[in-house]
C-alpha positions as CSV (number, residue, x, y, z in Angstrom):
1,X,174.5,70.6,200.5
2,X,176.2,69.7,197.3
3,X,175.4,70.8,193.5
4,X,171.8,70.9,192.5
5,X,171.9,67.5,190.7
6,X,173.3,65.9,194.0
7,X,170.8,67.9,195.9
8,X,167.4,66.3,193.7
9,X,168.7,63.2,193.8
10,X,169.0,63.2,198.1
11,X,165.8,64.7,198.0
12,X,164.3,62.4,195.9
13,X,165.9,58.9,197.7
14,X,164.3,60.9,200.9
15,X,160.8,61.0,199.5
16,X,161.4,57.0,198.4
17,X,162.4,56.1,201.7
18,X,158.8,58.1,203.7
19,X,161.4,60.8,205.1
20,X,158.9,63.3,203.8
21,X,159.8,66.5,205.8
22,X,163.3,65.8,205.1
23,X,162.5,65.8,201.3
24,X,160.2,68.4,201.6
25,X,162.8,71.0,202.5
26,X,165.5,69.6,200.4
27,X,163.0,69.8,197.6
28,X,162.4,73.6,197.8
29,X,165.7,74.3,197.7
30,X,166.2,72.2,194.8
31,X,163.3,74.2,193.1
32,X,165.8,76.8,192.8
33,X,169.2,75.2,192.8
34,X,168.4,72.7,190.4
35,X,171.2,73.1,187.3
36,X,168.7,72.3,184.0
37,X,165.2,72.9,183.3
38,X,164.5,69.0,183.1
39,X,165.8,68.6,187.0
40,X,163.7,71.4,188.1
41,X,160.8,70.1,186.7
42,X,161.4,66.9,188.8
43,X,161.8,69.1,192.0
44,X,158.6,70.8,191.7
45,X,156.7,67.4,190.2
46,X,158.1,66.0,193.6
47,X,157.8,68.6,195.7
48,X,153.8,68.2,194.6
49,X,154.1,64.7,195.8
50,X,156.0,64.9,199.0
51,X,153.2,68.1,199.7
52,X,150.2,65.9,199.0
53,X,151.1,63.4,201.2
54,X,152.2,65.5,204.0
55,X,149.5,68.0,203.7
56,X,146.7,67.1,201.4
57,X,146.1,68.3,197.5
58,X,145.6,72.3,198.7
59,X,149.0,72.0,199.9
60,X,150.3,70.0,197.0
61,X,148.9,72.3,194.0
62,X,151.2,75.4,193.9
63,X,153.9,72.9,193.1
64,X,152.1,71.1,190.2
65,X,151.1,74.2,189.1
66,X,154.8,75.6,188.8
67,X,156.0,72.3,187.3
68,X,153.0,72.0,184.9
69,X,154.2,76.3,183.5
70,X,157.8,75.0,182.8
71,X,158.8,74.3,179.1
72,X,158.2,70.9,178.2
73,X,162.3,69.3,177.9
């Protein structure tokens, strides 16, 4: 993969497009690639997402619970 920003944005277009899995995996890793505290913020909020619908909420909260602990940008 590319640089952390690159990396969120794939991950996010993946989520968009139902490739869940795919953006799944690529958002973990941008969890803790990501280059600024705003963009890891949107990895984990997304993450959250992409878990929820794959999994259920169980799965999904560990995510919002990390993105909800970051410093407000």
């Amino acid at each position: 993969m590319g640089d952390g920003r690159s990396d969120l944005q794939t991950a996010i277009r993946s989520y968009q497009q139902g490739d869940l899995h795919r953006a799944a995996s690529a958002l973990r890793t941008a969890t803790r690639t990501a280059s600024s505290a705003s963009d890891r913020g949107r990895a984990w909020y997304y993450l959250g997402l992409t878990l929820g619908a794959l999994k259920g909420p169980k799965a999904a909260r560990k995510a919002f619970e990390s993105w909800s602990r970051l410093p407000a940008a």
